[in-house]
mmCIF file as Biopython writes it, N, C-alpha, C and O atoms, coordinates in Angstrom:
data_model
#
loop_
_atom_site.group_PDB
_atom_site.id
_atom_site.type_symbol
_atom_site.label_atom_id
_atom_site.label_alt_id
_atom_site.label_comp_id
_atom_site.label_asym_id
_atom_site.label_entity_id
_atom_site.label_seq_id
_atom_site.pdbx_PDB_ins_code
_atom_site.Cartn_x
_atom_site.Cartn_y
_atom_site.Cartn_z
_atom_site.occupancy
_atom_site.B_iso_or_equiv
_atom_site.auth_seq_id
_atom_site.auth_asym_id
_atom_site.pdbx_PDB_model_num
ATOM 1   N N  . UNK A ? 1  ? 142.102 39.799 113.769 1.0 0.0 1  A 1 
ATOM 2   C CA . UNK A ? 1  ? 142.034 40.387 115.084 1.0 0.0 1  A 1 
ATOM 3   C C  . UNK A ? 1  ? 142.867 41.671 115.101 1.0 0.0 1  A 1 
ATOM 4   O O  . UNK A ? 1  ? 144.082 41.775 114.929 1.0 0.0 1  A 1 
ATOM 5   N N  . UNK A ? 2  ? 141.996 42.591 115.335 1.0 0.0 2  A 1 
ATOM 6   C CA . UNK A ? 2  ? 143.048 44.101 115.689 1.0 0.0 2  A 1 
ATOM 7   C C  . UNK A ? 2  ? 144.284 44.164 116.948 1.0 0.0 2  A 1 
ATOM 8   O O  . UNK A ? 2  ? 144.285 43.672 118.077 1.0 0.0 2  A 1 
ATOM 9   N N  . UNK A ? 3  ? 145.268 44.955 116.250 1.0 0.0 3  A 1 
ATOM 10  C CA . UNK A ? 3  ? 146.279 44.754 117.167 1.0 0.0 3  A 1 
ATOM 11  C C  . UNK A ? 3  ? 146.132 45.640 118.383 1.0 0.0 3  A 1 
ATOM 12  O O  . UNK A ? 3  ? 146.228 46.805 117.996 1.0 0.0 3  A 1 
ATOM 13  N N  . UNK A ? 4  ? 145.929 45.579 119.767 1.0 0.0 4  A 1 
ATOM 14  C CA . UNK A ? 4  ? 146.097 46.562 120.631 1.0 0.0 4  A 1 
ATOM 15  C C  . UNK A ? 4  ? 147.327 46.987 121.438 1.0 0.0 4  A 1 
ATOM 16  O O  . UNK A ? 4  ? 148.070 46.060 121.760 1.0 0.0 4  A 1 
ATOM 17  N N  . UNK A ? 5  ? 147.730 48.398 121.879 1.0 0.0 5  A 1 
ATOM 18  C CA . UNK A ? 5  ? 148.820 48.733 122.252 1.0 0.0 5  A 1 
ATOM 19  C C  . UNK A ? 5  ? 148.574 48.376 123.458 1.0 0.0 5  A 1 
ATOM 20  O O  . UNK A ? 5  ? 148.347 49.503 123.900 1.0 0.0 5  A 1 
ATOM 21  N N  . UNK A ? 6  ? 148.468 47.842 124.151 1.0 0.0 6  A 1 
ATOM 22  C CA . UNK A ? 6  ? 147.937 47.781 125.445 1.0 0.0 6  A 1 
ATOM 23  C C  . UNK A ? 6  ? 149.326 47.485 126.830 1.0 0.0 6  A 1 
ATOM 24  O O  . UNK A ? 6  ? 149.554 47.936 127.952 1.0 0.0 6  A 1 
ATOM 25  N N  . UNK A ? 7  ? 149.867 46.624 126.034 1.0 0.0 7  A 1 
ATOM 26  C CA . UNK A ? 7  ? 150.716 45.649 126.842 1.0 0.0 7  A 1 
ATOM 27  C C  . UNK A ? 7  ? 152.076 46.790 127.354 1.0 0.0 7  A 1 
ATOM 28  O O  . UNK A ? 7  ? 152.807 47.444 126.612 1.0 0.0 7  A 1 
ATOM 29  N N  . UNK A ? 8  ? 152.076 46.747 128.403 1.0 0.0 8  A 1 
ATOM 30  C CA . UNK A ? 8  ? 153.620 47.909 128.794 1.0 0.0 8  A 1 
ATOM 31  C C  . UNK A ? 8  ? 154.488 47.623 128.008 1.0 0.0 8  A 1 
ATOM 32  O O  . UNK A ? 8  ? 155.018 48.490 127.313 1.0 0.0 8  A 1 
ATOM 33  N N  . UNK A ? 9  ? 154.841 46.276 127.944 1.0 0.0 9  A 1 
ATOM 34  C CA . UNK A ? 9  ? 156.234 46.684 126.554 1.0 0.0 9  A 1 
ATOM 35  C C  . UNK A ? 9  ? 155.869 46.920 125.668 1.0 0.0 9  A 1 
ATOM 36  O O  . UNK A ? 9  ? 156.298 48.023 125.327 1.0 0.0 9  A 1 
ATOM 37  N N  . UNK A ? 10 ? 155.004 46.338 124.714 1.0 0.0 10 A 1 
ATOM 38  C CA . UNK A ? 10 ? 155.112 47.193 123.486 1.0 0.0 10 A 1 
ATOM 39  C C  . UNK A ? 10 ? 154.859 48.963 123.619 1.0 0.0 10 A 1 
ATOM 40  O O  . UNK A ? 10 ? 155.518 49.730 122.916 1.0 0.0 10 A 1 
ATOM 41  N N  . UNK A ? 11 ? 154.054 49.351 124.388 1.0 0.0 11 A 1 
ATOM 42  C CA . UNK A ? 11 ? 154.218 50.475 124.694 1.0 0.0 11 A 1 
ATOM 43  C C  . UNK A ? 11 ? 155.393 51.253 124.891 1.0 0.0 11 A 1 
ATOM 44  O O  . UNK A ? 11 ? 155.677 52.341 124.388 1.0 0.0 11 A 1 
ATOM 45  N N  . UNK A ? 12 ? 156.106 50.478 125.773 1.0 0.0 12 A 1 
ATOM 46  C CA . UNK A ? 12 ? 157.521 51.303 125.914 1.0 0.0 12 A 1 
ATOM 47  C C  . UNK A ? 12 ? 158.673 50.798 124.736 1.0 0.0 12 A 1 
ATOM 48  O O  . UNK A ? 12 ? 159.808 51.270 124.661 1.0 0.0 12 A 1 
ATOM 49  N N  . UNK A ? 13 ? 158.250 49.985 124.049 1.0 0.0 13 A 1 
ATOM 50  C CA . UNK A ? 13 ? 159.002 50.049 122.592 1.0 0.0 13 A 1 
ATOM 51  C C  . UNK A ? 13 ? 158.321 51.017 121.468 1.0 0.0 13 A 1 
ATOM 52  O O  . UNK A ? 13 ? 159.038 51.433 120.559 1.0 0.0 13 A 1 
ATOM 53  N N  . UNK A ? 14 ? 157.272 51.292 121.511 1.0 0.0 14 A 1 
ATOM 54  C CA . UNK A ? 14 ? 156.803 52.190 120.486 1.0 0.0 14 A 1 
ATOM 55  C C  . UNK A ? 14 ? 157.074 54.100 121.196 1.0 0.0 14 A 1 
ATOM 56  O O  . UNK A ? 14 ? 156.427 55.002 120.664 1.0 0.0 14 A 1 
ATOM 57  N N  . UNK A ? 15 ? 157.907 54.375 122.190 1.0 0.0 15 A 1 
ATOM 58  C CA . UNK A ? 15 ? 158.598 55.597 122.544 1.0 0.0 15 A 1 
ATOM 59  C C  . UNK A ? 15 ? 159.637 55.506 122.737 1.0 0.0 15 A 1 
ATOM 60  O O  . UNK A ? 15 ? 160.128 56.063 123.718 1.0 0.0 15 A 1 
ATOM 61  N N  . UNK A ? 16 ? 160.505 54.646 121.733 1.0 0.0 16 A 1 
ATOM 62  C CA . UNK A ? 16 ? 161.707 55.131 121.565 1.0 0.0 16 A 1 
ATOM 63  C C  . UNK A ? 16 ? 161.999 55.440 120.435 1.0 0.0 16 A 1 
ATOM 64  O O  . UNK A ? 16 ? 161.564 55.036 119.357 1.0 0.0 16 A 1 
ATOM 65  N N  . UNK A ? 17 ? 163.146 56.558 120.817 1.0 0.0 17 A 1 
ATOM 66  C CA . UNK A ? 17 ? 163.555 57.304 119.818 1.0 0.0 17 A 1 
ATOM 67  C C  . UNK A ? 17 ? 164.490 56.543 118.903 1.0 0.0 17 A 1 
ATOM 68  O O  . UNK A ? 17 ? 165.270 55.907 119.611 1.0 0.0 17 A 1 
ATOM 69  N N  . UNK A ? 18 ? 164.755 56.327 117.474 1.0 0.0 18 A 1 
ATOM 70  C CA . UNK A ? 18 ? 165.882 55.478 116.490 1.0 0.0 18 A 1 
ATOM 71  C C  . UNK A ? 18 ? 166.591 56.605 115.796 1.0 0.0 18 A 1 
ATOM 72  O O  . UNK A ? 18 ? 166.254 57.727 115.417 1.0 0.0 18 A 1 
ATOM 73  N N  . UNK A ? 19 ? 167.457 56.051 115.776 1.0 0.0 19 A 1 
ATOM 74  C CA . UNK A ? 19 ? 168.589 56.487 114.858 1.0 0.0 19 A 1 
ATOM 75  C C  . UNK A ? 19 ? 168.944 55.802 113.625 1.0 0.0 19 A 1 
ATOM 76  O O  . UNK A ? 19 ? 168.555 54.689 113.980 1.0 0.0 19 A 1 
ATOM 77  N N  . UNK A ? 20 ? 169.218 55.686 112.894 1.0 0.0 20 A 1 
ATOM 78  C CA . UNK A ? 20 ? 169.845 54.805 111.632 1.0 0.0 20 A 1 
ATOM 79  C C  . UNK A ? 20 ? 170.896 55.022 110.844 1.0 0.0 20 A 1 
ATOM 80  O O  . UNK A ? 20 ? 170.580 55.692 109.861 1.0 0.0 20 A 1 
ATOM 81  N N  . UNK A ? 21 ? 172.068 54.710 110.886 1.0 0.0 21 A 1 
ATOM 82  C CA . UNK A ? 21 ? 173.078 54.661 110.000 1.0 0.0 21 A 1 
ATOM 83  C C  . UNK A ? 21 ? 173.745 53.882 108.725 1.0 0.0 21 A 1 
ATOM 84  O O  . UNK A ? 21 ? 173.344 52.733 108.542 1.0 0.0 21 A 1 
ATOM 85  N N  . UNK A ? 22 ? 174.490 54.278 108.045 1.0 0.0 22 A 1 
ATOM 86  C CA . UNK A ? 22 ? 174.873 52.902 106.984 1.0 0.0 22 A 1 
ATOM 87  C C  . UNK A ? 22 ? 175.243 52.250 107.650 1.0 0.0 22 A 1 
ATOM 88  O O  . UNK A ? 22 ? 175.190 52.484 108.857 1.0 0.0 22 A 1 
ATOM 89  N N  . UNK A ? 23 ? 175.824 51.055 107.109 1.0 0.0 23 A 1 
ATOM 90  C CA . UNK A ? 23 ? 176.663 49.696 107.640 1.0 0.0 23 A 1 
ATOM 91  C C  . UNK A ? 23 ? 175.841 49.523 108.633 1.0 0.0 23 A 1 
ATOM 92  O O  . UNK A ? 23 ? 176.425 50.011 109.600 1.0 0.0 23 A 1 
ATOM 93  N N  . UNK A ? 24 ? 174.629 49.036 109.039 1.0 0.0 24 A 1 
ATOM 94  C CA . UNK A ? 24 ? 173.594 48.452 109.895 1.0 0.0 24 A 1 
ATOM 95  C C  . UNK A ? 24 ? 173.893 49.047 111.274 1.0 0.0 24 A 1 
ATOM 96  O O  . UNK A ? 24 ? 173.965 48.314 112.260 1.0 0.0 24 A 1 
ATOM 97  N N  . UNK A ? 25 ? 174.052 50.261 111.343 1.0 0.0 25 A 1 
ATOM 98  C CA . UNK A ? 25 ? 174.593 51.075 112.804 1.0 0.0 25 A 1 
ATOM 99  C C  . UNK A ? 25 ? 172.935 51.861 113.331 1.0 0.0 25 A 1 
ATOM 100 O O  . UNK A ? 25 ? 172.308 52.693 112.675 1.0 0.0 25 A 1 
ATOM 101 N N  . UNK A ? 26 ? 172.485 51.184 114.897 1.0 0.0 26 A 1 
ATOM 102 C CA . UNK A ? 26 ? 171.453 51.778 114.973 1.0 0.0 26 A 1 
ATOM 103 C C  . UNK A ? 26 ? 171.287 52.347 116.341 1.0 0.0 26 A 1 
ATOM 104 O O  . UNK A ? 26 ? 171.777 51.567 117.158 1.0 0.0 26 A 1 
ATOM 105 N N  . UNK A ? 27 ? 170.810 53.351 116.871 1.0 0.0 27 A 1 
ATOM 106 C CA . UNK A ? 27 ? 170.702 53.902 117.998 1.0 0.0 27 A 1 
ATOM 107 C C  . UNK A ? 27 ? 169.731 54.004 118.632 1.0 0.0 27 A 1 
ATOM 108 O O  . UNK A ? 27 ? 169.217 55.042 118.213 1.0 0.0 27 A 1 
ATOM 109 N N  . UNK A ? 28 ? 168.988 53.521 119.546 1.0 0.0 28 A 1 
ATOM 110 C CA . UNK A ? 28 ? 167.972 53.500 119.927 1.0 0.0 28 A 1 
ATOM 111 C C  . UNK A ? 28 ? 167.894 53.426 121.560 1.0 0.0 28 A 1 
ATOM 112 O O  . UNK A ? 28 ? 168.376 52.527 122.250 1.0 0.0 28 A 1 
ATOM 113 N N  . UNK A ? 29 ? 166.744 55.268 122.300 1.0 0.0 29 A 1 
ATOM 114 C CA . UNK A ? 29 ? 166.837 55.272 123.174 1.0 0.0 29 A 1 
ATOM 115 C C  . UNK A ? 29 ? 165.522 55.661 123.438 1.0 0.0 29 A 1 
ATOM 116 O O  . UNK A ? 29 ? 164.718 55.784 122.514 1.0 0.0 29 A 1 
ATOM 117 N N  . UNK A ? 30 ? 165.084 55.959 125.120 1.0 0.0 30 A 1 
ATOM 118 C CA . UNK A ? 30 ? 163.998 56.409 125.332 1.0 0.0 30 A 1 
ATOM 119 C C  . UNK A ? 30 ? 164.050 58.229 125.020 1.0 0.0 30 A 1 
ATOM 120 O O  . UNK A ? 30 ? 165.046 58.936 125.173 1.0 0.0 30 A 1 
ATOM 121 N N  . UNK A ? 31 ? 162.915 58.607 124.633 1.0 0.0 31 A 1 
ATOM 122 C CA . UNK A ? 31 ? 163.050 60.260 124.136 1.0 0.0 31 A 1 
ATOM 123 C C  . UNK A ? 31 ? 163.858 60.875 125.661 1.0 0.0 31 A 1 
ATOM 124 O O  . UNK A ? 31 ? 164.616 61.801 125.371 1.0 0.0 31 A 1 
ATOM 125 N N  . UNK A ? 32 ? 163.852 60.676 126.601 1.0 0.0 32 A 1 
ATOM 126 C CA . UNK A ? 32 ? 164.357 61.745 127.536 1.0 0.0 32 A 1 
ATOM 127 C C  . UNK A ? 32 ? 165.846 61.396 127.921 1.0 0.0 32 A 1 
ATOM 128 O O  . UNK A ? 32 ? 166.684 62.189 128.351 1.0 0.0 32 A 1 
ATOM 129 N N  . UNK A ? 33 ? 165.962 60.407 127.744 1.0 0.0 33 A 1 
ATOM 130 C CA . UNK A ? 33 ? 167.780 59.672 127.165 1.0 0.0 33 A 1 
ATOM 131 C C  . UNK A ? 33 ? 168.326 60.298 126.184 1.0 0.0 33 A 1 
ATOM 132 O O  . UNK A ? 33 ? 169.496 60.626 125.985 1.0 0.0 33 A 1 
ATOM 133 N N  . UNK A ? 34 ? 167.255 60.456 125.504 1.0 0.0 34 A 1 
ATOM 134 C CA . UNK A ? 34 ? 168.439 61.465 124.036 1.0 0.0 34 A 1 
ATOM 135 C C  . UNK A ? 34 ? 168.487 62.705 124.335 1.0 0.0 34 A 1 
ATOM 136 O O  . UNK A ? 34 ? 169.462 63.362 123.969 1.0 0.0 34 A 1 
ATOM 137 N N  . UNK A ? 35 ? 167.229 63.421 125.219 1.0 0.0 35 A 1 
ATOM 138 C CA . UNK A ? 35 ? 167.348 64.700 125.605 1.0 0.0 35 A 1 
ATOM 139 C C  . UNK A ? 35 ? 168.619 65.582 126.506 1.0 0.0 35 A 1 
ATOM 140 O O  . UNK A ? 35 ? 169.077 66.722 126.433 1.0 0.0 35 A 1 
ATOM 141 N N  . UNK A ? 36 ? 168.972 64.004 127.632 1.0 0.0 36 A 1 
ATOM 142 C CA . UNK A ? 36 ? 169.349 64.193 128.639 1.0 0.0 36 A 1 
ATOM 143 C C  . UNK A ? 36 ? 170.851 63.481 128.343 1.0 0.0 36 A 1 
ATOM 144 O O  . UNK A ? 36 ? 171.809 64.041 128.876 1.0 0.0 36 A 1 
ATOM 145 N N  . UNK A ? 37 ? 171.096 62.371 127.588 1.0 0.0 37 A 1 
ATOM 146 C CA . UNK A ? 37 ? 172.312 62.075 127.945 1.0 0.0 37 A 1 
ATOM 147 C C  . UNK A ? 37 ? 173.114 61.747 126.684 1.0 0.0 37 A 1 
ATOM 148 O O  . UNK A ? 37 ? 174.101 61.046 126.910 1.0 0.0 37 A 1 
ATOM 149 N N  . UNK A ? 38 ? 172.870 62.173 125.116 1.0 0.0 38 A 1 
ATOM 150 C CA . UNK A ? 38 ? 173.037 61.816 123.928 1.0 0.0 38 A 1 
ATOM 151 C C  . UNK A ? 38 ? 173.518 63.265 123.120 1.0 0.0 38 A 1 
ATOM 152 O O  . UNK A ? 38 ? 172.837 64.257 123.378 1.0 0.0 38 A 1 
ATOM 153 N N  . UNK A ? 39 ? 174.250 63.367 122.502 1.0 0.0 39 A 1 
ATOM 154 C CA . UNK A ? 39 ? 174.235 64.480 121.651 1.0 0.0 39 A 1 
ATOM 155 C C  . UNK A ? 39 ? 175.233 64.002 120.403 1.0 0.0 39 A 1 
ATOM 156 O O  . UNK A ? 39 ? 176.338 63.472 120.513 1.0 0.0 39 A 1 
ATOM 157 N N  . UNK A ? 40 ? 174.793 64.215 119.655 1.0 0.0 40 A 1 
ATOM 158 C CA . UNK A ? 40 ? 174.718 63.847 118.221 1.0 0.0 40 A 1 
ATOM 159 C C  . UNK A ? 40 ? 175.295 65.386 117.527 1.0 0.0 40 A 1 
ATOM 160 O O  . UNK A ? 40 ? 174.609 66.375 117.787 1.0 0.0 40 A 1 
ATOM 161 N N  . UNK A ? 41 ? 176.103 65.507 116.963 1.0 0.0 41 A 1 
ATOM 162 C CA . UNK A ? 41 ? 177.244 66.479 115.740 1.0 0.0 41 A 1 
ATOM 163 C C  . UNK A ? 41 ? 177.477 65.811 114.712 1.0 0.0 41 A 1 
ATOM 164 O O  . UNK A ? 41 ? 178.055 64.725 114.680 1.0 0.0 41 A 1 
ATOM 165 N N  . UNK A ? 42 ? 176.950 66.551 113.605 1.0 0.0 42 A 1 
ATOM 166 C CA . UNK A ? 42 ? 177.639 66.230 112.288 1.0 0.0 42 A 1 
ATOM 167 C C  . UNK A ? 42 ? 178.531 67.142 111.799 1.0 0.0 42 A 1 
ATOM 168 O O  . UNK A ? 42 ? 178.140 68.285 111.567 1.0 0.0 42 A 1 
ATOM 169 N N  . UNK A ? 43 ? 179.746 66.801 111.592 1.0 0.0 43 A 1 
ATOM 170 C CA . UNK A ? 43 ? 181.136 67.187 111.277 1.0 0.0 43 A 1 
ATOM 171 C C  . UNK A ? 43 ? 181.874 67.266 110.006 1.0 0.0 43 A 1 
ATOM 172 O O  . UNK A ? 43 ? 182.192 66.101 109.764 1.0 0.0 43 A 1 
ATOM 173 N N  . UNK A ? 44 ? 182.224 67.874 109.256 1.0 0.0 44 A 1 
ATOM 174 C CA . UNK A ? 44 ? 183.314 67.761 107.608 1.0 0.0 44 A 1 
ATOM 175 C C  . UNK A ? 44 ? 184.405 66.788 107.564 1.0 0.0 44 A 1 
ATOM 176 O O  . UNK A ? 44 ? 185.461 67.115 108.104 1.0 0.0 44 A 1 
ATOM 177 N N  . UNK A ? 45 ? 184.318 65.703 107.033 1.0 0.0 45 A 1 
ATOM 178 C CA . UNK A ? 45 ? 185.128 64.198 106.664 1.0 0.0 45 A 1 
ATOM 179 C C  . UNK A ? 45 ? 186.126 65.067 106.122 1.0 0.0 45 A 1 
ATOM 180 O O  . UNK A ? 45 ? 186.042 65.556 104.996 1.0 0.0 45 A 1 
ATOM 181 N N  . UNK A ? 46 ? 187.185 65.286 107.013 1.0 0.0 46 A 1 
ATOM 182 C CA . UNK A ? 46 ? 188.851 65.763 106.666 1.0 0.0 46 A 1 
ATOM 183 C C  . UNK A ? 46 ? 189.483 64.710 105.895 1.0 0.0 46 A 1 
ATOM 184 O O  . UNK A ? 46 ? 189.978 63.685 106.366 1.0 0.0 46 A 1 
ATOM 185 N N  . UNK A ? 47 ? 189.409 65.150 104.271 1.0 0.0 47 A 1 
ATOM 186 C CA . UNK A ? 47 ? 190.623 64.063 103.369 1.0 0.0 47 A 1 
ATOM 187 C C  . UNK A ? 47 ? 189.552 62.710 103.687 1.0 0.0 47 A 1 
ATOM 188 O O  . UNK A ? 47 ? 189.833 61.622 104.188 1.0 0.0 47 A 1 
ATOM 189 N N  . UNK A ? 48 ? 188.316 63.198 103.224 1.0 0.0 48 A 1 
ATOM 190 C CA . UNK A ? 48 ? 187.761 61.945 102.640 1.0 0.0 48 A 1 
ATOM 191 C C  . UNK A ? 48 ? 188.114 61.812 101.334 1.0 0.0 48 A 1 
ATOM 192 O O  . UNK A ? 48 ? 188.460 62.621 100.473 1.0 0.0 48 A 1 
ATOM 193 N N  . UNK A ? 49 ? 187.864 59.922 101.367 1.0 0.0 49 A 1 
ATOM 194 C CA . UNK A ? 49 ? 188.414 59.788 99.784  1.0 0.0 49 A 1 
ATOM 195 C C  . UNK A ? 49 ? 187.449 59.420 99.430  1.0 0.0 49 A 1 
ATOM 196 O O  . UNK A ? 49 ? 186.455 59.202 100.123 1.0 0.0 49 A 1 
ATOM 197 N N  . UNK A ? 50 ? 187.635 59.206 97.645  1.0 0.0 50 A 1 
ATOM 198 C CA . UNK A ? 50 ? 186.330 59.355 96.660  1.0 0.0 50 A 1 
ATOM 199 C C  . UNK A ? 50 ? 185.317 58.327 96.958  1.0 0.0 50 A 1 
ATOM 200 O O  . UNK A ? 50 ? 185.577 57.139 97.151  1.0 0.0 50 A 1 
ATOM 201 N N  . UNK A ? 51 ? 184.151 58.860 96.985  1.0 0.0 51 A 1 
ATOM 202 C CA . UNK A ? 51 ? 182.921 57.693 97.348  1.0 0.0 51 A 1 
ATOM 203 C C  . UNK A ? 51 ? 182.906 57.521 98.744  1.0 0.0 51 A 1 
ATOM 204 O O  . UNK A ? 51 ? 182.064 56.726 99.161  1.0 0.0 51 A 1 
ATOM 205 N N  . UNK A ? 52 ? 183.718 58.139 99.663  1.0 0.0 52 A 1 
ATOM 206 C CA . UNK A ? 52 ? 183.570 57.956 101.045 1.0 0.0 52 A 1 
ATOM 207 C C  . UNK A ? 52 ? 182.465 59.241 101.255 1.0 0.0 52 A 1 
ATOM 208 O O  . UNK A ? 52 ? 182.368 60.202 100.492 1.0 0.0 52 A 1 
ATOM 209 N N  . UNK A ? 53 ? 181.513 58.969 102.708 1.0 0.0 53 A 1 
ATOM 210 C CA . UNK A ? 53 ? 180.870 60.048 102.916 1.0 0.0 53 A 1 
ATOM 211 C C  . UNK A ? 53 ? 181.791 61.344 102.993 1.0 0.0 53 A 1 
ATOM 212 O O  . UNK A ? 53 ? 183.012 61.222 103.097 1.0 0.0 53 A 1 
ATOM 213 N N  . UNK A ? 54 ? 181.214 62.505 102.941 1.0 0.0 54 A 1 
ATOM 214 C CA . UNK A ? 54 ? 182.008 63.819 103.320 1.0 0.0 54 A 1 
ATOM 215 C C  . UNK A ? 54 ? 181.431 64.678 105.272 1.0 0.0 54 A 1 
ATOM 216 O O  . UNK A ? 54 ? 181.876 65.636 105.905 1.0 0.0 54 A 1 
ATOM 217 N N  . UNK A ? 55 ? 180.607 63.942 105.473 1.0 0.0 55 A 1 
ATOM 218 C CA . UNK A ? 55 ? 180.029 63.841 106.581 1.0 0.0 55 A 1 
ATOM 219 C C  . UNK A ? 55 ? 180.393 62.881 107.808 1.0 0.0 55 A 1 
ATOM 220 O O  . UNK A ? 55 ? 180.192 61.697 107.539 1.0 0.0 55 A 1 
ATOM 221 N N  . UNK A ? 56 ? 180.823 63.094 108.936 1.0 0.0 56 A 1 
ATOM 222 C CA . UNK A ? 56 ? 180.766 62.216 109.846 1.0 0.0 56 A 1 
ATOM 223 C C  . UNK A ? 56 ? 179.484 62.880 110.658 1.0 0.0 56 A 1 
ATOM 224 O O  . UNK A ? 56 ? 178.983 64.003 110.719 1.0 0.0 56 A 1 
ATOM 225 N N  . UNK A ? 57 ? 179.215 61.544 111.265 1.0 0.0 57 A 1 
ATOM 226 C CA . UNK A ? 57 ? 178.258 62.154 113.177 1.0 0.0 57 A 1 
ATOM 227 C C  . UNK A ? 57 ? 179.245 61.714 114.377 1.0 0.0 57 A 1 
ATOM 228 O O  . UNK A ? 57 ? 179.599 60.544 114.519 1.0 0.0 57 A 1 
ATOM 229 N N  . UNK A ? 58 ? 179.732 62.961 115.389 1.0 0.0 58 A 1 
ATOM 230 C CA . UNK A ? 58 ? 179.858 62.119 116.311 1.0 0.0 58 A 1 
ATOM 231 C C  . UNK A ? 58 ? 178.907 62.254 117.458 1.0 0.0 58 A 1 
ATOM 232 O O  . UNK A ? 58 ? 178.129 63.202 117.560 1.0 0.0 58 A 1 
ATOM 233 N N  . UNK A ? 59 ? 179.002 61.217 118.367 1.0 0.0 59 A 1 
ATOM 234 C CA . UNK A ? 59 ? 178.048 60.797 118.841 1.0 0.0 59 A 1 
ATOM 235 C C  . UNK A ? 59 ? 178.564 60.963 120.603 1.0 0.0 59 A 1 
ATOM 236 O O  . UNK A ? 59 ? 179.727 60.664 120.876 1.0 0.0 59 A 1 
ATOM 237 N N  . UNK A ? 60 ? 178.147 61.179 121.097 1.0 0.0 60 A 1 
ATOM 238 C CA . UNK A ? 60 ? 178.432 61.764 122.701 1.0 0.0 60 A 1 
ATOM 239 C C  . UNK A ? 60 ? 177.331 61.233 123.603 1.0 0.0 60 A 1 
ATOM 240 O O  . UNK A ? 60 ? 176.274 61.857 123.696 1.0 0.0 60 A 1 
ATOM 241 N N  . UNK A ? 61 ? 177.612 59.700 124.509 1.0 0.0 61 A 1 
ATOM 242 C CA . UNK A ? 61 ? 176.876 59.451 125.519 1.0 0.0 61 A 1 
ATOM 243 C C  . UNK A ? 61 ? 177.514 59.751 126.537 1.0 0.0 61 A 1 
ATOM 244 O O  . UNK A ? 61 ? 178.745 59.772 126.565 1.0 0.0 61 A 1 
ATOM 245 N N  . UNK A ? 62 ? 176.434 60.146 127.950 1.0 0.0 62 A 1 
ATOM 246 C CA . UNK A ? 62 ? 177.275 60.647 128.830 1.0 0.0 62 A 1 
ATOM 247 C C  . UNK A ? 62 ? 176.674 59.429 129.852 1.0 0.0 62 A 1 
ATOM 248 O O  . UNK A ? 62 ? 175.905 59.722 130.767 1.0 0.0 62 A 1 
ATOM 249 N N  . UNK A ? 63 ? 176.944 58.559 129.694 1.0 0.0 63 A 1 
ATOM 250 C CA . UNK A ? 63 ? 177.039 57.108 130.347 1.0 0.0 63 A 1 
ATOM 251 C C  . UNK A ? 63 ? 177.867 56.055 130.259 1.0 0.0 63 A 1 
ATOM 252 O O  . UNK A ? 63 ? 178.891 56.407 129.674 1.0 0.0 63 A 1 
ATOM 253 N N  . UNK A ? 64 ? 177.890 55.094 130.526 1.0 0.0 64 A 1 
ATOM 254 C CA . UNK A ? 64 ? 179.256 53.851 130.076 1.0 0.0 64 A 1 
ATOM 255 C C  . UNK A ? 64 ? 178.123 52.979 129.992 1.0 0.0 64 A 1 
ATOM 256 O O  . UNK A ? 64 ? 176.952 52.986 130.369 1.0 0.0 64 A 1 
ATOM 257 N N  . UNK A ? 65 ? 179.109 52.017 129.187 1.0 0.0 65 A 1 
ATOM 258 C CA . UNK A ? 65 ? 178.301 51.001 128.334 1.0 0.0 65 A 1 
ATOM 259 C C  . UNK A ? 65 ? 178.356 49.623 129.832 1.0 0.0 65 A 1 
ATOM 260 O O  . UNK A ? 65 ? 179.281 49.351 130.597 1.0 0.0 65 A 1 
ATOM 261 N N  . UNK A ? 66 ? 177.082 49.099 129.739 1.0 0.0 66 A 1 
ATOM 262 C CA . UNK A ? 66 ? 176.311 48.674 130.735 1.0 0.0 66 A 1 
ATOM 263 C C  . UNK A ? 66 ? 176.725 46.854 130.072 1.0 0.0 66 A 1 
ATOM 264 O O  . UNK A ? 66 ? 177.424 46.185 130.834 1.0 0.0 66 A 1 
ATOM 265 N N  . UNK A ? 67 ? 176.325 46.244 128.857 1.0 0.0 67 A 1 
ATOM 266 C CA . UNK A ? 67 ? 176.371 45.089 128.668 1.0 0.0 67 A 1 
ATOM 267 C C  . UNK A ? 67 ? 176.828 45.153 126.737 1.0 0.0 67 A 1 
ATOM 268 O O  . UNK A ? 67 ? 176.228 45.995 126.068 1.0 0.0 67 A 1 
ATOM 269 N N  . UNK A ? 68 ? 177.532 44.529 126.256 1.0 0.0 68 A 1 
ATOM 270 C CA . UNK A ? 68 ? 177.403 44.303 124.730 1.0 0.0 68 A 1 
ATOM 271 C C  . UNK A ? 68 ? 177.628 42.740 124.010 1.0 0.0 68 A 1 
ATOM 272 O O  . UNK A ? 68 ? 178.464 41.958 124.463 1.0 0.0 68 A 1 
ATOM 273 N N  . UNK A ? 69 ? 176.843 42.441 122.942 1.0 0.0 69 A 1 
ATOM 274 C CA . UNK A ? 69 ? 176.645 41.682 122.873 1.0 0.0 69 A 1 
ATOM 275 C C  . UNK A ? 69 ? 177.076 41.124 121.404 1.0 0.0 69 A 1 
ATOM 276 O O  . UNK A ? 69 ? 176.851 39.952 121.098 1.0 0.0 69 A 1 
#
């Protein structure tokens, strides 16, 4: 049986935007959430040590965290 997009949620799970990081770190919003309230910088790892990334991201929501789990 073919799969159809039909159903509102899967719909509104297949427009969001992901992020992915090491250590199982993942970000996931609707596209006009990241437009509007997300901003993302990647930065030079000051006195990283060997085998550590040389890269950080920081990450800037302009909301407060609602529930965590």
């Amino acid at each position: 049986m073919p799969f159809r997009k039909t159903s509102p949620k899967v719909g509104s799970q297949l427009r969001k935007r992901r992020v992915r990081f090491s250590g199982s770190i993942e970000l996931s919003a609707p596209p006009e959430s990241f437009k509007d309230l997300i901003t993302m910088e990647t930065v030079e790892a000051e006195d990283a040590a060997p085998g550590q990334p040389s890269q950080w991201t920081i990450i800037t929501i302009e909301d407060r965290i609602q529930t965590q789990e």
